[in-house]
N, CA, C and O atoms as a GROMACS GRO file, in nm:
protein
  420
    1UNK      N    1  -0.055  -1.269  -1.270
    1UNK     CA    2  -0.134  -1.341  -1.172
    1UNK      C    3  -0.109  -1.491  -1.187
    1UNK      O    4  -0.088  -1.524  -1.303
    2UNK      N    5  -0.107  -1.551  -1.131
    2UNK     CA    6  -0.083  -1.666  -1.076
    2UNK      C    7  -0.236  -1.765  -1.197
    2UNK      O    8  -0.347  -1.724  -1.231
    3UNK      N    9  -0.199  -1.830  -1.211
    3UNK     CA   10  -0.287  -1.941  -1.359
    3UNK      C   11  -0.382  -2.004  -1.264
    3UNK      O   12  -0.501  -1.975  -1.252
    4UNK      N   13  -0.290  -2.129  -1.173
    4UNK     CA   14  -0.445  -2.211  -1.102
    4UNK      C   15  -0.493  -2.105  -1.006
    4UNK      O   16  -0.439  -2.008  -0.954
    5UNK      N   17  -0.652  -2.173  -0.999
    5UNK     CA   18  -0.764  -2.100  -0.950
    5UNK      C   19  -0.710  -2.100  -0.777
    5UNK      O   20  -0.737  -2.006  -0.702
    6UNK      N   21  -0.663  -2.172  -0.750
    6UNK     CA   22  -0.663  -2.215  -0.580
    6UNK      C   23  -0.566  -2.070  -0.565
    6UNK      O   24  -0.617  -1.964  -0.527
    7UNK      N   25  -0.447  -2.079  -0.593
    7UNK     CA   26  -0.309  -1.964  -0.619
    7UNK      C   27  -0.347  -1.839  -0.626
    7UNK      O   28  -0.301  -1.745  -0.561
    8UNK      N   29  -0.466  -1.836  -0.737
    8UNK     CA   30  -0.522  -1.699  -0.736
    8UNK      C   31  -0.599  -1.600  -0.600
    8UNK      O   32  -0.570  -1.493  -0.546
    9UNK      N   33  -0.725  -1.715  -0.580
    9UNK     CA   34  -0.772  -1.693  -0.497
    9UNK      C   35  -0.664  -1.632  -0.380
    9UNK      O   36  -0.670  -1.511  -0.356
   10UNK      N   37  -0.560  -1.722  -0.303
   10UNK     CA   38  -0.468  -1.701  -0.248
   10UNK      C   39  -0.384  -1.562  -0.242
   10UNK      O   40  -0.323  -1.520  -0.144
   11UNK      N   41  -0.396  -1.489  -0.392
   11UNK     CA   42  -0.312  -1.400  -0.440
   11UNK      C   43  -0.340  -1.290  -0.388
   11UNK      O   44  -0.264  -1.214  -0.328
   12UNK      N   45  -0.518  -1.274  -0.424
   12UNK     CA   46  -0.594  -1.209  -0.387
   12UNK      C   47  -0.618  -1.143  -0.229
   12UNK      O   48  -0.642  -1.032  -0.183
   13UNK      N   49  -0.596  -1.289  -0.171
   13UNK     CA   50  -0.646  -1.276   0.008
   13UNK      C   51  -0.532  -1.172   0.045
   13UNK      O   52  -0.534  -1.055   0.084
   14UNK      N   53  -0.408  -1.286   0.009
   14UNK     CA   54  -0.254  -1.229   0.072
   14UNK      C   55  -0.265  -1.099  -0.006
   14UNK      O   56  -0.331  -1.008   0.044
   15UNK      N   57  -0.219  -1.086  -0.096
   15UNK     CA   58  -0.198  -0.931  -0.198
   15UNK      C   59  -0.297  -0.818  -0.164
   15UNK      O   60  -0.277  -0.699  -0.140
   16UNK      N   61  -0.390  -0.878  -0.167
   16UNK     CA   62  -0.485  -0.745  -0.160
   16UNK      C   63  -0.554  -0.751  -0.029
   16UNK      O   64  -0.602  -0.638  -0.029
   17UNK      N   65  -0.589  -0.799   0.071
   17UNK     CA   66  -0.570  -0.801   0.174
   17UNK      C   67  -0.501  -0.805   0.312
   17UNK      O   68  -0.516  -0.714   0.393
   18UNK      N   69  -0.421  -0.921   0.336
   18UNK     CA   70  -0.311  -0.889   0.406
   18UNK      C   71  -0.227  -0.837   0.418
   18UNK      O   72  -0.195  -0.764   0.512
   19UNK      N   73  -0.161  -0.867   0.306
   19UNK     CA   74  -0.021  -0.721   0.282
   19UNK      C   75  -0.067  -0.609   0.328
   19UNK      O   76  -0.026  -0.559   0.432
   20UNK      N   77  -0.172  -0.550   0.242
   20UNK     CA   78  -0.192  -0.404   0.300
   20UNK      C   79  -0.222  -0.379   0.436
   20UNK      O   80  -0.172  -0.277   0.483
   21UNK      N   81  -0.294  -0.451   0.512
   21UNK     CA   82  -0.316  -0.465   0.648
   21UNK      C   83  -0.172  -0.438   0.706
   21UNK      O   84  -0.117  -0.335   0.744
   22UNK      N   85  -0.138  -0.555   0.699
   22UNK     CA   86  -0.002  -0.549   0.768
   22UNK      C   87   0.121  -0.442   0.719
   22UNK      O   88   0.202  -0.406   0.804
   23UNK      N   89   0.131  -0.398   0.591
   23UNK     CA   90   0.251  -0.299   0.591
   23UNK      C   91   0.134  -0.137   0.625
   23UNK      O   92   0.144  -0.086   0.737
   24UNK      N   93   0.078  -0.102   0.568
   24UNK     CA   94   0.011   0.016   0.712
   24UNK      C   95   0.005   0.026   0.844
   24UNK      O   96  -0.020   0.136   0.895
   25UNK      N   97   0.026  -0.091   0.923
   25UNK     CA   98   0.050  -0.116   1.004
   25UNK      C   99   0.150  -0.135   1.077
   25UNK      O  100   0.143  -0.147   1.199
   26UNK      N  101   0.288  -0.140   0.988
   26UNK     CA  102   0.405  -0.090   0.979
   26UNK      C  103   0.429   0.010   0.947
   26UNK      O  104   0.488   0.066   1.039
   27UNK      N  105   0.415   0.086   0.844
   27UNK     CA  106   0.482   0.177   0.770
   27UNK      C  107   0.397   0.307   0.870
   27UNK      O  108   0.456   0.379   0.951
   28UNK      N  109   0.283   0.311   0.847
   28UNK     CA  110   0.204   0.447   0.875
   28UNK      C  111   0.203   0.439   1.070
   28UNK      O  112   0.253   0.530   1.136
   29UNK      N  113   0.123   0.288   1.149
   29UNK     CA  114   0.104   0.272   1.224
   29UNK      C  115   0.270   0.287   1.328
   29UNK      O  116   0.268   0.365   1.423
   30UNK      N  117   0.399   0.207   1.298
   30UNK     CA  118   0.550   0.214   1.327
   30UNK      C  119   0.588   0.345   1.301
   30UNK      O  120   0.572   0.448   1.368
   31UNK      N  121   0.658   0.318   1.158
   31UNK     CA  122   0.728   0.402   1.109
   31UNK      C  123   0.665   0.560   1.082
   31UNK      O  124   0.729   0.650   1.137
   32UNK      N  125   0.600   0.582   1.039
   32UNK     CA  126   0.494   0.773   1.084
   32UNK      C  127   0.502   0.811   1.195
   32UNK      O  128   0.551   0.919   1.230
   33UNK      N  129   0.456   0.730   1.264
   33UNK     CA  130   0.428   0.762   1.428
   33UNK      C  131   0.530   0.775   1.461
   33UNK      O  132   0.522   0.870   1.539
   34UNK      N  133   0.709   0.722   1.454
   34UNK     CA  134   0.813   0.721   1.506
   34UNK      C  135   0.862   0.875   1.457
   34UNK      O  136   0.884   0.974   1.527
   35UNK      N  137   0.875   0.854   1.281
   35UNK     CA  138   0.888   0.984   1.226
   35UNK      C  139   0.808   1.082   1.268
   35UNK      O  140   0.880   1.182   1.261
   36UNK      N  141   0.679   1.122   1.316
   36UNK     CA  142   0.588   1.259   1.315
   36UNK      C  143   0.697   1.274   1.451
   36UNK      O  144   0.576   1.293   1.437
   37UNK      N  145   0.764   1.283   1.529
   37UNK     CA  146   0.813   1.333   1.653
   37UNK      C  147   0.886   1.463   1.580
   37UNK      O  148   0.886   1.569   1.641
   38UNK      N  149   0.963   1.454   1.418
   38UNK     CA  150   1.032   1.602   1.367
   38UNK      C  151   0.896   1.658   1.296
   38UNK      O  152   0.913   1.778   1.280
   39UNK      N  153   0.817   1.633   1.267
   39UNK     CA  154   0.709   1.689   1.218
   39UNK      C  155   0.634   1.641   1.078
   39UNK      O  156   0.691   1.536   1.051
   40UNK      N  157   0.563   1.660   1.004
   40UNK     CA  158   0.435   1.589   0.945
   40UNK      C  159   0.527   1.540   0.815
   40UNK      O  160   0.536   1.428   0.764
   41UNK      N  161   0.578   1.640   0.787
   41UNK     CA  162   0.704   1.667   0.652
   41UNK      C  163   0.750   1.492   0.702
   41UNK      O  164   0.696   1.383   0.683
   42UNK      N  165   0.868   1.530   0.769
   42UNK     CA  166   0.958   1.426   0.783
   42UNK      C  167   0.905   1.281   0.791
   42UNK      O  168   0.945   1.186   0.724
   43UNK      N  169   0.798   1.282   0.893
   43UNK     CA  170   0.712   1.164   0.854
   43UNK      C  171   0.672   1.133   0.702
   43UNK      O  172   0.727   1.029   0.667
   44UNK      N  173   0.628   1.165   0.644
   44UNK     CA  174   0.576   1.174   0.513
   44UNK      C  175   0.691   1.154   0.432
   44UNK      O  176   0.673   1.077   0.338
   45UNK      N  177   0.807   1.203   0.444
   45UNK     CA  178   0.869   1.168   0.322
   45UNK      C  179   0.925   1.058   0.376
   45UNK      O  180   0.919   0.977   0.284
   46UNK      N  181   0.980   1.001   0.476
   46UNK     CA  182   1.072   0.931   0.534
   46UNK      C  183   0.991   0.757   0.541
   46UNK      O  184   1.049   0.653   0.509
   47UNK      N  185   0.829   0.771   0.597
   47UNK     CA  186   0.752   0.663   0.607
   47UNK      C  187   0.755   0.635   0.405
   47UNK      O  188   0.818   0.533   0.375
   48UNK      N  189   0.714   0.690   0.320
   48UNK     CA  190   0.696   0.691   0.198
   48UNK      C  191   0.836   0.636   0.098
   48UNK      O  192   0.836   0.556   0.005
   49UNK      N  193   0.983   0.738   0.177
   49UNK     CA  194   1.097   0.700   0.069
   49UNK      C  195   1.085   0.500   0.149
   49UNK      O  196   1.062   0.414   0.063
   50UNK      N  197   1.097   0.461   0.265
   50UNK     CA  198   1.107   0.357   0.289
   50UNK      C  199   0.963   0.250   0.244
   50UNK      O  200   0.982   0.131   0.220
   51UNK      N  201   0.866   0.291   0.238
   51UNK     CA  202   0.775   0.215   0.133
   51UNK      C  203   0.844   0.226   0.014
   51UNK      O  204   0.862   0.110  -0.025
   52UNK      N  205   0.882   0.290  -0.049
   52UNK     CA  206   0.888   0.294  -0.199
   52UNK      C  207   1.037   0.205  -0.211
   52UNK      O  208   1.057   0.150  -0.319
   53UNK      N  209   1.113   0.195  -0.131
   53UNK     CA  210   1.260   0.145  -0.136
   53UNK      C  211   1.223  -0.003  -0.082
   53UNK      O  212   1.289  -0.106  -0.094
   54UNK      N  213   1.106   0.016  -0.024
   54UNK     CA  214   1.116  -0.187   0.010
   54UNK      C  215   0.998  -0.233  -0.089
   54UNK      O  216   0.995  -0.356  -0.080
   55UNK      N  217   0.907  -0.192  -0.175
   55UNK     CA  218   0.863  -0.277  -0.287
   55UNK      C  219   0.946  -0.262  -0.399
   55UNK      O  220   0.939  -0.152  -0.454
   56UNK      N  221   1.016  -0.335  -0.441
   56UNK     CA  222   1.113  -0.372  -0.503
   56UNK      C  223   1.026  -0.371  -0.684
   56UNK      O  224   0.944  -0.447  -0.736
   57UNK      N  225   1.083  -0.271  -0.721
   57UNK     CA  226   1.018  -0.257  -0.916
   57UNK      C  227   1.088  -0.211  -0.991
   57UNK      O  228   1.188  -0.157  -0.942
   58UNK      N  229   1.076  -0.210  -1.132
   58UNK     CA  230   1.096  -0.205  -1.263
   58UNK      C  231   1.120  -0.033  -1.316
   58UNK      O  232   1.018  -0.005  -1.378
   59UNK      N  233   1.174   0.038  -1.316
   59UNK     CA  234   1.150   0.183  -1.358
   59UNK      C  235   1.127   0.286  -1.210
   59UNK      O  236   1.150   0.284  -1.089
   60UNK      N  237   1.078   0.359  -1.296
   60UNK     CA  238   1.013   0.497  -1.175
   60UNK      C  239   0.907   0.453  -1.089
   60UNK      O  240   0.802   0.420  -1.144
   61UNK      N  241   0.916   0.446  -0.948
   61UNK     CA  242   0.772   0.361  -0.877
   61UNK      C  243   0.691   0.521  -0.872
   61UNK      O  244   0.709   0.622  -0.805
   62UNK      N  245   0.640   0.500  -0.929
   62UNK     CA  246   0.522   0.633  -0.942
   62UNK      C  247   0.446   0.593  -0.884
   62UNK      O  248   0.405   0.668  -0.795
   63UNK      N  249   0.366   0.426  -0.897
   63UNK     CA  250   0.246   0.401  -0.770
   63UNK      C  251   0.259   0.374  -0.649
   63UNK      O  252   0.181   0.401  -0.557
   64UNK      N  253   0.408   0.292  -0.644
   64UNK     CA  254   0.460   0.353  -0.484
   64UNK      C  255   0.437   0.444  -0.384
   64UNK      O  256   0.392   0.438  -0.269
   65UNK      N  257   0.500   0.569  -0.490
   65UNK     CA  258   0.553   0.674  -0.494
   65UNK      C  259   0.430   0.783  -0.421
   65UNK      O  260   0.433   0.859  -0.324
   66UNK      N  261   0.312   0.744  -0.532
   66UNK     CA  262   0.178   0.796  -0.522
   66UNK      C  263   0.123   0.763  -0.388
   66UNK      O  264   0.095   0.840  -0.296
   67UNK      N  265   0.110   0.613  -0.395
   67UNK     CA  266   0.078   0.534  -0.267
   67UNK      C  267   0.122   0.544  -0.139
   67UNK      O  268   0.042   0.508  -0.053
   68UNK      N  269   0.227   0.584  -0.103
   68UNK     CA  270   0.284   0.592   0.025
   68UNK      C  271   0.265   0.760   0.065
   68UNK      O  272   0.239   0.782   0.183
   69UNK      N  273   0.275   0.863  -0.016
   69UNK     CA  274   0.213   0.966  -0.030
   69UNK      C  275   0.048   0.974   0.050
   69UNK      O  276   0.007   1.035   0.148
   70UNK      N  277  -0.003   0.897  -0.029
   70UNK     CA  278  -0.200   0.918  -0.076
   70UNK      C  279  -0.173   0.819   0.135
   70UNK      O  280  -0.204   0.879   0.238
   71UNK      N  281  -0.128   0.706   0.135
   71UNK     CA  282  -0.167   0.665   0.267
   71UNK      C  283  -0.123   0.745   0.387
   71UNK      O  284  -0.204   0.758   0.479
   72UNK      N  285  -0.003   0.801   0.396
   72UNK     CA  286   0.021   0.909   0.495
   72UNK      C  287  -0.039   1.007   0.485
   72UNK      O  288   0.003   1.076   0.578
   73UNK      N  289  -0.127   1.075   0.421
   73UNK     CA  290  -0.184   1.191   0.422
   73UNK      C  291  -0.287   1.130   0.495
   73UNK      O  292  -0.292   1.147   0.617
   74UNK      N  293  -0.407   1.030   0.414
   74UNK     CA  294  -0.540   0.962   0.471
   74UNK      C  295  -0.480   0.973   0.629
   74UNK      O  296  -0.536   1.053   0.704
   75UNK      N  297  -0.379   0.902   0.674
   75UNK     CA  298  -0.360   0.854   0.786
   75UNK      C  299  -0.327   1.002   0.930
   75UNK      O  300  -0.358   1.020   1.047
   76UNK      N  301  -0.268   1.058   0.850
   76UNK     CA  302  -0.212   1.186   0.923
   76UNK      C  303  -0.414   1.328   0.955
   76UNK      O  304  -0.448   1.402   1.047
   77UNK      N  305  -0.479   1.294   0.825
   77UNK     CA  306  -0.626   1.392   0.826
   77UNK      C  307  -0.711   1.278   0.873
   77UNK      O  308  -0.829   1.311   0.872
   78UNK      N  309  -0.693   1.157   0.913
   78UNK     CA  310  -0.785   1.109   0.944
   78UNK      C  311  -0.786   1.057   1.091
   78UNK      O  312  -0.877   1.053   1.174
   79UNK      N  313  -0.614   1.006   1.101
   79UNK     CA  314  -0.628   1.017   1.280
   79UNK      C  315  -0.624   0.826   1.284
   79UNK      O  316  -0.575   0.777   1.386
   80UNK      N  317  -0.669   0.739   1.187
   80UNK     CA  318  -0.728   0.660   1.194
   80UNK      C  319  -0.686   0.564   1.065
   80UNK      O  320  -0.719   0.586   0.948
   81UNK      N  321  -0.604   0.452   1.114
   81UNK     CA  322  -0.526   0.363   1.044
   81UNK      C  323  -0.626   0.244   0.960
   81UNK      O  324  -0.597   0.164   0.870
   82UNK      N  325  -0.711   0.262   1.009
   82UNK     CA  326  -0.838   0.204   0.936
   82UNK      C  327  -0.838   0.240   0.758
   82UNK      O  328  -0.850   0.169   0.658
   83UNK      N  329  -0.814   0.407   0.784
   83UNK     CA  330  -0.858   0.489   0.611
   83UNK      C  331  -0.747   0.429   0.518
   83UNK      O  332  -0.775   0.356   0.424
   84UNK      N  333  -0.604   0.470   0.556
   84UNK     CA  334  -0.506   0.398   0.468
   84UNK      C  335  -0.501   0.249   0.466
   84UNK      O  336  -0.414   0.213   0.386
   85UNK      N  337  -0.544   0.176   0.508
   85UNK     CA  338  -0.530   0.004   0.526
   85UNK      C  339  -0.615  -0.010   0.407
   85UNK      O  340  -0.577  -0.057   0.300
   86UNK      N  341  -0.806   0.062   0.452
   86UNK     CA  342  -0.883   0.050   0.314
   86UNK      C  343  -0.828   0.136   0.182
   86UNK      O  344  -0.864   0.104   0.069
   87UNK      N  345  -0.780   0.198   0.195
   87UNK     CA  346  -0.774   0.278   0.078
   87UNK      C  347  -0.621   0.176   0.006
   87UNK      O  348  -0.624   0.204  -0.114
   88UNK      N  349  -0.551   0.119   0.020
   88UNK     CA  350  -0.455   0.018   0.016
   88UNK      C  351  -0.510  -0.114  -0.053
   88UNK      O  352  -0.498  -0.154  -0.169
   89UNK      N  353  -0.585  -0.177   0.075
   89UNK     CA  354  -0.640  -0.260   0.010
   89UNK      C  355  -0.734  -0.224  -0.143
   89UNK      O  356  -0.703  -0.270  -0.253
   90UNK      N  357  -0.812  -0.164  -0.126
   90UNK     CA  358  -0.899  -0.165  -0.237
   90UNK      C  359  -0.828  -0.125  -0.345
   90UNK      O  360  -0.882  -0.181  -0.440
   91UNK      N  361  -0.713  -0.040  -0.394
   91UNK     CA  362  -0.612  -0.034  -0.447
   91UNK      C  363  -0.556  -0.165  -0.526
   91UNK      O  364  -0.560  -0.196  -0.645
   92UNK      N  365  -0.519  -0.210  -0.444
   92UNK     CA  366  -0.461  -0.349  -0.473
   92UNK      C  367  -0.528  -0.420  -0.552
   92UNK      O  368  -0.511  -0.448  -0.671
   93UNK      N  369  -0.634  -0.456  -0.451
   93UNK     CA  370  -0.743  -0.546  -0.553
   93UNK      C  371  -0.796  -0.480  -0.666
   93UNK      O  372  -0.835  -0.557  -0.754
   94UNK      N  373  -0.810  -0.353  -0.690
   94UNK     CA  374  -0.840  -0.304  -0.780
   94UNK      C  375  -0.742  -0.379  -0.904
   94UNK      O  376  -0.781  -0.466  -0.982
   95UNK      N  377  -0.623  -0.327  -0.899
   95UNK     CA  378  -0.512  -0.322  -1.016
   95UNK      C  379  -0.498  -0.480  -1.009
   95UNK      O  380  -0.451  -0.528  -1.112
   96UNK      N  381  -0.530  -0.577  -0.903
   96UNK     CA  382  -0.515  -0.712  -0.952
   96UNK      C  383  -0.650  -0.780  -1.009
   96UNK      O  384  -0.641  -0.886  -1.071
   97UNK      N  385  -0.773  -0.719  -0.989
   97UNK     CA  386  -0.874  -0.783  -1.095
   97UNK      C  387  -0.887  -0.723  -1.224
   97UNK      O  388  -0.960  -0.759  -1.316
   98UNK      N  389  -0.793  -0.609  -1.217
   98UNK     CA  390  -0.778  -0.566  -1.357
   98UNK      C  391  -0.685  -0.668  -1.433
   98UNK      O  392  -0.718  -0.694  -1.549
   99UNK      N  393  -0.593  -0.716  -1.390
   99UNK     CA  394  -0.548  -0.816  -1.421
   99UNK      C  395  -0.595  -0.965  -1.470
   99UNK      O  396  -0.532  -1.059  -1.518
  100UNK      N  397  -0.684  -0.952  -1.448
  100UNK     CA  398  -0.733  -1.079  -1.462
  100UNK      C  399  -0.775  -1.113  -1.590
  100UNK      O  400  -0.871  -1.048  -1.632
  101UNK      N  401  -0.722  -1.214  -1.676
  101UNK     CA  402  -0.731  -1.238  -1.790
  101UNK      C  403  -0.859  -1.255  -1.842
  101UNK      O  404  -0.938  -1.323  -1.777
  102UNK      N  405  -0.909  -1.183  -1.995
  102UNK     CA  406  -1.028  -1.135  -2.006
  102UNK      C  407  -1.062  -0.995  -2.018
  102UNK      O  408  -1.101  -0.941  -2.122
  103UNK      N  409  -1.038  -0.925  -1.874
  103UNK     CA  410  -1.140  -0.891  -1.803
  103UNK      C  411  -1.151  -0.805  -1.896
  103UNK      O  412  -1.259  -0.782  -1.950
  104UNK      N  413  -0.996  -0.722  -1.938
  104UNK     CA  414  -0.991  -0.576  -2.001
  104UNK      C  415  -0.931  -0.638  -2.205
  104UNK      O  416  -0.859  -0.573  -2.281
  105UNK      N  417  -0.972  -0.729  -2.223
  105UNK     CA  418  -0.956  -0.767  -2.371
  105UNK      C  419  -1.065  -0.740  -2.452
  105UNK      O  420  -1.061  -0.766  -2.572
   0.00000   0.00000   0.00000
């Protein structure tokens, strides 16, 4: 996480808010919807391998992996791009106030 307070704050808005807004809104809202035309499968793996291939990481993306999974399903039983955006966001912010120095020492 980012040291000054202003940066953080910032980190927070963009990272755990916007981003997720906006790539569900790509990925599930674009890319699903383009993919569900061969069926739920193809959407799902295809919206998910391209999440997991554009956050760029270290090892096995298992939370990617998990994540692009867990949001196309919400999105596909729920009908409603709202569920994966929150379930994203709160995600995020989750694993970045875990971050936060302190919190977990």
């Amino acid at each position: 996480l980012p040291s000054e307070p202003v940066q953080r704050l910032l980190f927070f808005i963009i990272g755990g808010l916007v981003a997720p807004l906006a790539e569900e809104i790509y990925f599930r809202g674009v890319l699903y919807n383009y993919f569900r035309r061969w069926g739920v499968m193809a959407a799902l793996i295809a919206s998910t391998v391209l999440f997991v291939i554009l956050h760029s990481v270290h090892g096995f993306p298992l939370t990617q992996l998990v994540g692009g999974i867990l949001f196309a399903l919400s999105y596909e039983y729920s009908g409603n791009l709202m569920v994966p955006i929150t379930i994203h966001a709160t995600g995020n912010l989750a694993i970045f106030t875990l971050s936060l120095p302190g919190l977990c020492s």
